[in-house]
C-alpha positions in Angstrom: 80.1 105.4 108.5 80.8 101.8 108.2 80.8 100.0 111.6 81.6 96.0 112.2 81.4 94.9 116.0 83.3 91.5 116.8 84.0 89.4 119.7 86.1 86.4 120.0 84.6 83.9 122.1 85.9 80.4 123.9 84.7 77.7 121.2 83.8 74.0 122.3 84.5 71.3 120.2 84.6 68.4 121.7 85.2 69.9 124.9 86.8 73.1 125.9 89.3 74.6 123.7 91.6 76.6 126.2 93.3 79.6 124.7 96.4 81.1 125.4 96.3 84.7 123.6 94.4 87.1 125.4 90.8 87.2 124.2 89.3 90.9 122.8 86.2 92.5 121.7 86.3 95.0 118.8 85.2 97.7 116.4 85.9 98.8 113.1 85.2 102.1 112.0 85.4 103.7 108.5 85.3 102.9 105.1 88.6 103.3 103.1 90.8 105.0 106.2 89.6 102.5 108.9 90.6 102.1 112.8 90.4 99.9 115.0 88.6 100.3 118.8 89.9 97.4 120.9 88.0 97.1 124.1 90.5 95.1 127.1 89.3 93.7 130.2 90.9 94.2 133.6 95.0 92.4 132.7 94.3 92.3 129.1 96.7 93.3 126.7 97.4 94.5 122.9 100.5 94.2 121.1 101.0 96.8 118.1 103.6 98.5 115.7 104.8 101.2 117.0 103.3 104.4 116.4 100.4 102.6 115.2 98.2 103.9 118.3 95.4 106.4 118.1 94.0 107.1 121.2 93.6 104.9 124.3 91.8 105.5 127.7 92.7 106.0 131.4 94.5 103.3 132.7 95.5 102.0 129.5 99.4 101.7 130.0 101.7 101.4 127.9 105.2 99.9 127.5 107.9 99.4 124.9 109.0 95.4 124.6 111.5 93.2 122.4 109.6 90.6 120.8 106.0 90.3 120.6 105.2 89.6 124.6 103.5 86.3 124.2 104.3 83.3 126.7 107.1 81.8 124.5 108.9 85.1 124.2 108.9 86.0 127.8 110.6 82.6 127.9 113.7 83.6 126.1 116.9 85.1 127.6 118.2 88.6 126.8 120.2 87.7 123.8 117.1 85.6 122.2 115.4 88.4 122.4 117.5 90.7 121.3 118.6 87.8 117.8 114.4 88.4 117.3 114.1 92.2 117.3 116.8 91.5 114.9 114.8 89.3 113.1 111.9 91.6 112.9 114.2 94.8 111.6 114.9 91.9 108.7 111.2 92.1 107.9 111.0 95.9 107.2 109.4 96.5 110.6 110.5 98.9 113.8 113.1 97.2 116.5 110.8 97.4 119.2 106.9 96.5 119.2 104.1 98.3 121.9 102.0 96.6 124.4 99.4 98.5 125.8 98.0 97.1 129.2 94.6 97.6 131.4 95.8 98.2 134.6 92.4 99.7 135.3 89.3 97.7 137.2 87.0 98.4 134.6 86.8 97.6 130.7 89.0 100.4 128.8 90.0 100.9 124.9 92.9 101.6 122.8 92.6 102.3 119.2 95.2 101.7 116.3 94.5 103.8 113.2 95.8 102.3 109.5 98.2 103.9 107.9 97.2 104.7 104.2 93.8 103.9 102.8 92.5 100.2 102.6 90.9 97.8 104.9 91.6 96.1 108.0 91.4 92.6 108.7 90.3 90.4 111.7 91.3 87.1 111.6 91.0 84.6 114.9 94.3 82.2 114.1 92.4 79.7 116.3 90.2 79.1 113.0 92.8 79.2 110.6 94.9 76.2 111.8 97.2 78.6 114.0 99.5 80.6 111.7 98.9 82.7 109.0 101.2 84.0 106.6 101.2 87.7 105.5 102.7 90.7 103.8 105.8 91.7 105.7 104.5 95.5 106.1 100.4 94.4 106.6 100.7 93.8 110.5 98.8 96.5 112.7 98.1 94.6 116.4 97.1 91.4 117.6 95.9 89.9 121.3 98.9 89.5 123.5 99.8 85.7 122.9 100.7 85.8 119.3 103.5 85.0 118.6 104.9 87.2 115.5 108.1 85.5 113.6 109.5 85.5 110.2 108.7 83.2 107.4 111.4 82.8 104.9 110.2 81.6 101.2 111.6 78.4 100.4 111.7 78.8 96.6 114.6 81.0 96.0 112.5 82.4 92.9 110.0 83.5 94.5 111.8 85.3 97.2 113.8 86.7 94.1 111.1 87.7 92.3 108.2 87.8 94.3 107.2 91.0 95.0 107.4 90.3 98.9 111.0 89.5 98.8 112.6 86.5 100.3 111.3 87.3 103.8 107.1 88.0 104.5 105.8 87.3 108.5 104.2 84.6 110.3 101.4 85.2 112.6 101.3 81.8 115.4 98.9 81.4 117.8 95.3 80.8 118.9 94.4 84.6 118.8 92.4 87.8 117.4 95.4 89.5 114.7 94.5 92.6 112.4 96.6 93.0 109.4 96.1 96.4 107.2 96.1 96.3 103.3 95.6 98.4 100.3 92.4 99.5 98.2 89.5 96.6 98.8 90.1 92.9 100.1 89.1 89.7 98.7 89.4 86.3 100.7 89.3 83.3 98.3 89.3 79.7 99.3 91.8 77.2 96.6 90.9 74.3 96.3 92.9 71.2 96.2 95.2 71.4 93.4 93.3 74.8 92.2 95.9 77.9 90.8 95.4 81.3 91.2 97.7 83.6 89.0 98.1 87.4 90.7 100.2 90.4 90.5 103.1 89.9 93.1 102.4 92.8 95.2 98.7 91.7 95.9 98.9 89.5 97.9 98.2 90.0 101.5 98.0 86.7 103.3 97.9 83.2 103.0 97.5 80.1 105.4 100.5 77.7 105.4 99.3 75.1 103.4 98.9 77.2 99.8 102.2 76.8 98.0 103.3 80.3 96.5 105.5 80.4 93.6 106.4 83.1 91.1 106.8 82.3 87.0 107.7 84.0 84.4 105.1 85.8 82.1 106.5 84.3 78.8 105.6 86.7 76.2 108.3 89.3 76.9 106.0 91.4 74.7 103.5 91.2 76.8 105.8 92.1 79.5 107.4 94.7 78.1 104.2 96.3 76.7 101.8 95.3 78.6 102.0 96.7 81.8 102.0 93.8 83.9 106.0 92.8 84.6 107.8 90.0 83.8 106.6 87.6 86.8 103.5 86.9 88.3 102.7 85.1 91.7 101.4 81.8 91.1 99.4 80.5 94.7 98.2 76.6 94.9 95.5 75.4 97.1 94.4 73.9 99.0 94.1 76.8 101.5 92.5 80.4 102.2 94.2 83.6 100.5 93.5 87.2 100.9 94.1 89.7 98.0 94.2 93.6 97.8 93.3 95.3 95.3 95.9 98.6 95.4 99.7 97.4 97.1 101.2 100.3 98.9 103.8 100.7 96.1 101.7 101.1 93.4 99.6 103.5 95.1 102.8 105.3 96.3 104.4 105.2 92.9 101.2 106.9 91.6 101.4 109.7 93.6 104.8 110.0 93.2 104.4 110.3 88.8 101.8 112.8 89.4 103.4 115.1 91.6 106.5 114.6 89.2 104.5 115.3 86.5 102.8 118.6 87.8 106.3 119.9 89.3 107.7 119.7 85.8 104.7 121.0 84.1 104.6 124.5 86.4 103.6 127.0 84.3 102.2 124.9 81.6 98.8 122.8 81.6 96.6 123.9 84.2 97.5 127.2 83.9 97.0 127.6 80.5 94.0 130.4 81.1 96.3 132.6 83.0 98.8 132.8 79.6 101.1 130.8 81.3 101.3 132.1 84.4 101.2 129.3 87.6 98.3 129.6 90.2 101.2 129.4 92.5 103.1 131.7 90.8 100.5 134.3 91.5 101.6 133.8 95.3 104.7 133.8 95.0 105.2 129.6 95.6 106.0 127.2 93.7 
């Protein structure tokens, strides 16, 4: 069993960076269905999708919000918040996020589970410039203080064509964020000027200062016949990008073809040394 231990720490450079997200130790556990094991302090506090929880311990306490229950949210009116839940239904998430509390007087831990198989990643925003931009569906949790918004794409191809849609999230703040993502994760670091051609499902996140675009393929033969689609994502440093290696869809879309395939294939192919005859046909399902 894979285990990665982190903690976020106060960094000094050139004198004391205060931070205003709630500061977290961690644990990763697993291999390719991976949790997280958050450990909170005394009036610490985690912010998650809901129903992303696992287990937590006594005194952990938790509480249904609008928003994302960092400073500049608790700030807002009814109505604002309201206009942001609304917001966040636009990105293909749930109406109402959790935020899980220690009310206790000792350290305690709450875990968040992922929800297909992948990896999860930790990112401190604090080192990334601030915000990160990122997959719409990829957020699991994040240290109270980040701030979690949408980010519209502002070439209408690419929220055309892309295959993240118009509308993917942005992640503000100073902060420990996890996001979740398909199959095995690759960071890359573009250069100035440097392009990187992918598959527009695979990418997972990106820092704001990579330009993503989406171009045609160009040979429709290739497109047609080739397997690939007719657009690709085209991502332009300079900046940091992470990639996955098996989107959600595809892997969904798999399993979907095979158990299509085997439901109209009962009483043919596998049960060819029964004359016919279905192993679940012997049972009386189907």
């Amino acid at each position: 069993m894979e285990l990665l231990y982190g903690i976020i720490t106060i960094s000094f450079l050139g004198g004391l960076r205060l931070r205003k997200a709630h500061e977290v130790e961690f644990q990763l556990y697993g291999d390719d269905m991976q949790f997280v094991e958050i450990m909170l302090d005394p009036g610490e506090s985690v912010v998650a999708e809901a129903g992303a929880m696992m287990y937590m311990s006594e005194g952990i306490v938790m509480d249904t919000v609008f928003g994302d229950g960092s400073d500049a949210d608790a700030k807002k009116g009814f109505m604002d918040k309201m206009l942001g839940a609304g917001k966040r239904v636009l990105t293909g998430e749930s109406l109402f996020m959790t935020m899980f509390t220690n009310k206790a007087y000792e350290k305690k831990a709450v875990a968040f589970a992922a929800p297909y198989p992948g990896k999860i990643i930790a990112k401190d925003l604090g080192d990334l410039g601030g915000q990160l931009i990122c997959q719409r569906d990829s957020f699991l949790c994040a240290a109270r203080g980040i701030q979690i918004e949408i980010a519209f794409q502002k070439n209408i191809g690419a929220g055309l064509f892309g295959g993240e849609g118009f509308i993917m999230q942005r992640l503000v703040g100073d902060g420990l964020a996890f996001m979740h993502a398909g199959g095995t994760i690759i960071e890359k670091e573009l250069a100035s000027g440097e392009l990187l051609k992918l598959d527009t499902g695979c990418l997972v996140a990106m820092t704001p200062s990579v330009n993503y675009n989406v171009e045609f393929v160009g040979d429709v033969k290739s497109a047609f016949f080739g397997g690939e689609g007719l657009f690709l994502a085209t991502l332009r440093g300079p900046g940091h990008v992470w990639l996955q290696s098996i989107p959600f869809s595809r892997f969904a879309s798999k399993i979907y073809a095979a158990a299509k395939k085997s439901g109209s294939s009962k009483g043919k192919g596998e049960s060819s040394l029964l004359g016919g005859i279905g192993i679940g046909d012997l049972f009386g399902k189907d």
